[in-house]
Structure formats: C-alpha cells, structure tokens
C-alpha positions as CSV (number, residue, x, y, z in Angstrom):
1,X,24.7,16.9,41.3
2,X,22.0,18.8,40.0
3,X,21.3,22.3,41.4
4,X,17.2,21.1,41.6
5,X,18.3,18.4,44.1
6,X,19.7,20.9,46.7
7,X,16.5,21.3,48.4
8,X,16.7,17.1,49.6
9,X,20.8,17.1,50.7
10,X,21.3,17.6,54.0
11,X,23.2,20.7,55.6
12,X,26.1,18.2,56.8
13,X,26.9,17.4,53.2
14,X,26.9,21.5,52.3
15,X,29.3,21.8,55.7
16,X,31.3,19.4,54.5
17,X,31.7,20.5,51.2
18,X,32.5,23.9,51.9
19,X,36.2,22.6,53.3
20,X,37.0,20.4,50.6
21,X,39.8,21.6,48.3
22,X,40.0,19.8,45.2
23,X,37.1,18.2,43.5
24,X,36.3,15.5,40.4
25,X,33.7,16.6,38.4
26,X,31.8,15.2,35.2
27,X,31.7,18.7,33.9
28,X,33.5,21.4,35.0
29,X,31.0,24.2,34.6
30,X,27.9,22.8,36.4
31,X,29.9,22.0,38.8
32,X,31.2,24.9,39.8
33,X,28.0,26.6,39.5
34,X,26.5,23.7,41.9
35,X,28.9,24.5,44.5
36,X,28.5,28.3,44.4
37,X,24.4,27.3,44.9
38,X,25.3,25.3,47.7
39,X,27.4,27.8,49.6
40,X,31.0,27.0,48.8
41,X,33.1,30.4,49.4
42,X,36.6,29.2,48.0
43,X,38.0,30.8,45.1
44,X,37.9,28.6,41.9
45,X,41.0,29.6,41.0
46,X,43.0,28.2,43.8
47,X,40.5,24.8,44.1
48,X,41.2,22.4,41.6
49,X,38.3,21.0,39.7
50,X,39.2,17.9,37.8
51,X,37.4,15.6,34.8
52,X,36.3,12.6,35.5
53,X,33.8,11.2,33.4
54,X,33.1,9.0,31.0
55,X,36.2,10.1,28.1
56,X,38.6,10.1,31.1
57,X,41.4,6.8,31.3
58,X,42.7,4.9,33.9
59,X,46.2,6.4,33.8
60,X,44.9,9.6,34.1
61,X,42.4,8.9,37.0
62,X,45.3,7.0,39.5
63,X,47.1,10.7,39.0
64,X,44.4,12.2,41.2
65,X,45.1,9.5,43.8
66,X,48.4,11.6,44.3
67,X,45.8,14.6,46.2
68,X,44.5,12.0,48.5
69,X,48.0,10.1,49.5
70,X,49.5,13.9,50.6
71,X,46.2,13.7,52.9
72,X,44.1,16.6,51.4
73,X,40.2,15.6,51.2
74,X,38.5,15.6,48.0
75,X,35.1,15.3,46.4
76,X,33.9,12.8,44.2
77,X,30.9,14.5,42.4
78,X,28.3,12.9,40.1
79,X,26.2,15.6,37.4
80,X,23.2,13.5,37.9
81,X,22.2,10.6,40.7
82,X,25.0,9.9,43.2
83,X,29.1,8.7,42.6
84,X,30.2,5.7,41.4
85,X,26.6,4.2,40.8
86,X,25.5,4.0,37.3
87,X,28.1,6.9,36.9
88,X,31.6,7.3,36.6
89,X,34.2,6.8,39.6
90,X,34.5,3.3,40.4
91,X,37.9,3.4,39.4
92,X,39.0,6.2,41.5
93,X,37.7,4.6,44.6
94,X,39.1,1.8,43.9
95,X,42.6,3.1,43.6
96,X,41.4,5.1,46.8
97,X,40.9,1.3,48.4
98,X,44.2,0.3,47.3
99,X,46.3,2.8,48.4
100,X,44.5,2.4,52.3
101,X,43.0,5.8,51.8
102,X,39.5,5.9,53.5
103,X,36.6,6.6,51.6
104,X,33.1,8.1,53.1
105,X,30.2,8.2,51.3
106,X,27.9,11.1,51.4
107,X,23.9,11.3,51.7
108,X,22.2,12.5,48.4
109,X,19.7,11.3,45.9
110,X,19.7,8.6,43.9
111,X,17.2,7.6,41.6
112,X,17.0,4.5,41.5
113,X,16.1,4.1,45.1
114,X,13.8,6.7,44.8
115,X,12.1,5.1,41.9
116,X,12.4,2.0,43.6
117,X,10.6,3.4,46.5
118,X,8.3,4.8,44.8
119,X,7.1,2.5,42.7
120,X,4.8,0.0,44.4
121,X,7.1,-3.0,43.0
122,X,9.3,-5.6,45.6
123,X,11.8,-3.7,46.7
124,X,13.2,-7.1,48.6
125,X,15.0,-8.1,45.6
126,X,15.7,-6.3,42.5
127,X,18.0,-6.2,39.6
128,X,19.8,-2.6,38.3
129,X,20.7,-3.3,34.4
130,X,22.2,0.0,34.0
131,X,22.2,1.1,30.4
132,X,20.4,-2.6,28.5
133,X,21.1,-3.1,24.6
134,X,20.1,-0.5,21.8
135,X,20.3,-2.6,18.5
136,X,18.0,-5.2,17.6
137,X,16.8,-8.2,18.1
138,X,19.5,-7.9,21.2
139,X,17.4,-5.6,23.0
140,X,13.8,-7.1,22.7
141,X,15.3,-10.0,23.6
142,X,17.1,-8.2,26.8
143,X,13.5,-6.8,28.1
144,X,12.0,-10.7,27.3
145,X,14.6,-12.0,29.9
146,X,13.8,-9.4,32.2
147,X,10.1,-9.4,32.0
148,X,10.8,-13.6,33.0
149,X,12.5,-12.0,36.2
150,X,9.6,-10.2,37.0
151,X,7.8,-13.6,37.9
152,X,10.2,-14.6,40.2
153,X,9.3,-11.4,41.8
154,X,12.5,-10.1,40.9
155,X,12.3,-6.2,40.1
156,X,14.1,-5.0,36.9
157,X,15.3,-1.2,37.0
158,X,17.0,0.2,34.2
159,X,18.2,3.8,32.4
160,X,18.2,5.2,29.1
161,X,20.3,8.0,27.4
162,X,17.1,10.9,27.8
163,X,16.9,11.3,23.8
164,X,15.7,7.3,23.4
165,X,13.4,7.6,26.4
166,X,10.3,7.4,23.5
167,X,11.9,5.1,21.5
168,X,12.8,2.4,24.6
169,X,8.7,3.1,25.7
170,X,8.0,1.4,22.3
171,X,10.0,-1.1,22.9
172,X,8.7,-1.7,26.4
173,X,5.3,-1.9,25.3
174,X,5.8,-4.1,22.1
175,X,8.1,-6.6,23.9
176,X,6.2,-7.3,27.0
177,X,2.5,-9.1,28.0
178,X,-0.4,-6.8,28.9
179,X,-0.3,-7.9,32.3
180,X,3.4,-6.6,33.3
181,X,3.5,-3.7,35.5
182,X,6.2,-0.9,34.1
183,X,6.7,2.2,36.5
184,X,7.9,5.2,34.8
185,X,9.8,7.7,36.9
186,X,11.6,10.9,35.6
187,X,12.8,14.0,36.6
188,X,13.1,12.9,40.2
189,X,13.6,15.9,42.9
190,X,13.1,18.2,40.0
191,X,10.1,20.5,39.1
192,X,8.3,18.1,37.2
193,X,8.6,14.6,39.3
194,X,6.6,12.0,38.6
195,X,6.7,8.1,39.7
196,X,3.6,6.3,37.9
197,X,3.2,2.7,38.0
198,X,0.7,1.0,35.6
199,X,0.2,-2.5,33.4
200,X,1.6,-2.5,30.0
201,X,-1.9,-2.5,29.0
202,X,-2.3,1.3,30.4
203,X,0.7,2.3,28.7
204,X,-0.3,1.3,25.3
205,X,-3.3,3.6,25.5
206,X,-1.7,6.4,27.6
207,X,2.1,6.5,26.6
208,X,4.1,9.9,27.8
209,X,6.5,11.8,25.8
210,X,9.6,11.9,27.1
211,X,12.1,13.5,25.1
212,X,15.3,14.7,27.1
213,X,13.7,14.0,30.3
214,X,16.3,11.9,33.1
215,X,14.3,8.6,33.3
216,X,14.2,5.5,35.1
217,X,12.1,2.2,34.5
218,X,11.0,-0.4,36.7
219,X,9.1,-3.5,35.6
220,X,7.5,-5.8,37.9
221,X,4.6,-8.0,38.8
C-alpha cells in the first residue's frame, strides 16, 4: 500500500495492523517503511515479512499457509491498489479457503472503484480487463471489442504497466470512433489525482503525458 494513501484508510485498519505478526509483501522495503508510517511498533527483526509477488510459485506460497494453520494472524499486503485484485494473492487466499482458515478483508483504496466512481460512466455494469494485449494487431483489436461493449452500456476499465501509459493513449485514440468517451484517472489518493472524462475526439487534441504515472482507463458511452 502506498504511504500517499494513508491519509483515506481508516484507523481500525492501522489498529489492526499494529497486532499482526507476520506479513506478505510485494516488496520488502516499502513495506516496512509503510508500516513504520502507519504506526506499527514491532521490531522488524522478530516480524516476518515475506515475498509475495509476482516471481513468487505456488509451492512456495502454500508454505506460508503453515503461519495461519498454528493460528497466528497475518497480513496480506498489496504495493499499490488493494490484495488479490489486479495484484498478487489469489493463490494464498485460496489455500487460506481450503485449509477452513477465515479470511477478512480490510477497507482501503482501490482504484478501480475510485476511477469507476469517478468517472461519470455506468457503474451498473462494467468489465475489469486487467492488463489487455501489448503486441499488434492483438491489441487494436482488443480495444475494438471493447469499445463494441461500450454500446451495450457495458463500462470497460483496464491498466497499464506506467512506462506504456503514452504509448496505450495512442492506441486508444487511433483505435476508437470520435464519439467514445475514455476517462483517464492516475495517481489516485496521491498528490497529483486527477479523474477526467472526455470523447475521444478531446483527447486527440489534448492528450496528457503520462510517463511512470499509476493509471487507469475507463471507456464508455
């Protein structure tokens, strides 16, 4: 979790956290320094802080089931967005599911709602692509289908790795009709948030740079 989201999780979660003794990280470093922000007093050396990410197998992850079945609480944390959703740990709460050990999701933010929210598009039914094709044609062909969704009044979210955000705009705007609406959101709960909503046709004309910056897109009608 980033440290700029701190400021929009509630105390509970901070409470909570503070007893937990062995976590599941993404990256060991900014996720101790995220914990120390929040108020965790442990020591680091007696907490365990485990990978798991993206690079981390199955085997490995149904060893970390072991902490849960002698009954100690653990933490499933994400770097970005929340657990499990577009992230990694899935698999860990499955295994958690299997073995009868109870699971309780925690408030935080995640930004696809947030995007969702804020973008002026249905938010009565939607489709999350995750991560969509990067080669071509596969991938004009990918935003073709969902810009068809859109007129069923289906909303189509979906993510990019933050150093193709400029390249996947071009793509965007090349790919769908003038009259498509594409919401832009990026950095949510950071310093620089901004959710915009406008036809392809705007975009063409007034297309942001984006390079590095955690982004979401939305198209709709």
């Amino acid at each position: 979790m980033s440290e700029e989201a701190l400021h929009v999780i509630p105390q509970y979660v901070f409470d909570i956290t503070n007893k937990l003794t062995v976590f599941f990280v993404e990256n060991e470093k900014t996720a101790r320094r995220y914990l120390r922000k929040s108020g965790f007093t442990a020591s680091f050396e007696t907490t365990p802080i485990l990978p798991l990410n993206e690079h981390t197998d199955t085997a490995t992850v149904s060893t970390y089931v072991e902490y849960l079945k002698q009954g100690t609480d653990c933490a499933l944390m994400s770097e970005a967005g929340v657990p499990a959703v577009a992230d990694p740990g899935s698999v860990l709460v499955r295994f958690c599911h299997q073995n009868n050990i109870r699971v309780v999701p925690l408030v935080g933010p995640s930004s696809i709602l947030l995007a969702l929210m804020g973008s002026g598009l249905n938010g009565q039914q939607f489709h999350f692509h995750g991560y969509i094709p990067v080669k071509q044609p596969q991938r004009k062909q990918y935003i073709q289908h969902m810009e068809a969704e859109t007129k069923k009044g289906v909303t189509q979210i979906f993510i990019e790795t933050p150093y193709r955000n400029n390249a996947i705009l071009q793509d965007i705007i090349s790919a769908c009709n003038s009259d498509v609406l594409l919401c832009i959101a990026y950095d949510l709960t950071g310093t620089k948030e901004s959710i915009r909503t406008q036809p392809i046709s705007y975009w063409k004309k007034h297309l942001p740079a984006l390079e590095k910056i955690p982004a979401i897109f939305l198209l709709g009608m």
